[in-house]
C-alpha positions in Angstrom: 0.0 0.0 0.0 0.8 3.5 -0.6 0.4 6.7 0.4 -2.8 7.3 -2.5 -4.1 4.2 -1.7 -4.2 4.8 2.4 -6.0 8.0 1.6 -8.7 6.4 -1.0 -9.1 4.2 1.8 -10.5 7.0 4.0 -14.0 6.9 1.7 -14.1 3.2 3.3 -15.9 2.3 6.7 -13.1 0.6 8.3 -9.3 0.9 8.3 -7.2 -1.1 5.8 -7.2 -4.7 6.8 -3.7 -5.3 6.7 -3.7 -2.1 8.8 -1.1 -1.4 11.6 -2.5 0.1 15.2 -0.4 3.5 14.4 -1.8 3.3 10.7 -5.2 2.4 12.2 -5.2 5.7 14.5 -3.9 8.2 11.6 -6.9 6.6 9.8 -9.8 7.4 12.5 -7.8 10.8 13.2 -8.2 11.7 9.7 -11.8 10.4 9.9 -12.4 13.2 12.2 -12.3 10.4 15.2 -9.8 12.0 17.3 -10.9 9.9 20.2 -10.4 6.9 18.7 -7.4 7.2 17.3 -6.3 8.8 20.8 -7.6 5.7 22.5 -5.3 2.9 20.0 -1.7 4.9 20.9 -2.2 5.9 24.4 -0.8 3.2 25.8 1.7 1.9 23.7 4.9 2.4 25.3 7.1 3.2 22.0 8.8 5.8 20.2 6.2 5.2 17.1 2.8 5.5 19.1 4.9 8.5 21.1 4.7 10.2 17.2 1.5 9.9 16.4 0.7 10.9 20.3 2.6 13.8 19.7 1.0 14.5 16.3 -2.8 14.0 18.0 -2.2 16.6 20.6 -0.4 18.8 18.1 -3.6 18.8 16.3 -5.3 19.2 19.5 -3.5 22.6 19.8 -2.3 21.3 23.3 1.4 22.6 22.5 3.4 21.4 25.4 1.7 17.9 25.4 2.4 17.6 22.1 6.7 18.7 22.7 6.6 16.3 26.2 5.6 13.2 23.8 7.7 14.7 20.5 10.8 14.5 23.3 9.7 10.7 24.1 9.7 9.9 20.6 13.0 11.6 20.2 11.8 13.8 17.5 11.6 17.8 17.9 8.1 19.3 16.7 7.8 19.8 13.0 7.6 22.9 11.4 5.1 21.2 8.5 1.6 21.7 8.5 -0.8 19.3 10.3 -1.5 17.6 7.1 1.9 17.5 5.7 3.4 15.7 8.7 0.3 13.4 8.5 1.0 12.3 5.0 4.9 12.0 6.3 3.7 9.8 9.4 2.2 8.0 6.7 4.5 7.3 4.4 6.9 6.3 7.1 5.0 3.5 8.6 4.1 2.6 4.8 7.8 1.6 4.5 7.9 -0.8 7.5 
């Protein structure tokens, strides 16, 4: 799958099959299911899930939430729009 494909799949009811759980929050997120996608990466205690964390309360607009998980996921906060760091996020987990 690719980046086109993963976004076609947003006219679709359900995430991607073949779906991972960080591919599988950026899908609900983009949905406009913030919750949900909030609820799949909470938890997880890795760098990836501490991304797209970071990413959800950047969209949030919850700024200093969003730099505390950034720092956990060893990244520094991206100077992209929301949607282009989306479509980065994306294509990143794409290519595991």
């Amino acid at each position: 799958m690719n980046l086109d494909a993963f976004k076609a799949s947003l006219s679709a009811p359900m995430p991607p099959p073949q779906a991972s759980v960080y591919l599988q929050a950026l899908w609900h997120e983009a949905k406009g299911d913030w919750d949900k996608a909030h609820i799949l990466i909470q938890d997880l205690p890795d760098k990836t899930a501490a991304w797209l964390h970071a990413y959800l309360h950047r969209k949030e607009g919850d700024t200093w939430n969003a730099d505390y998980w950034y720092s956990r996921a060893g990244r520094k906060r991206p100077e992209i729009s929301l949607q282009q760091e989306w479509e980065s996020i994306v294509t990143d987990l794409l290519q595991v």
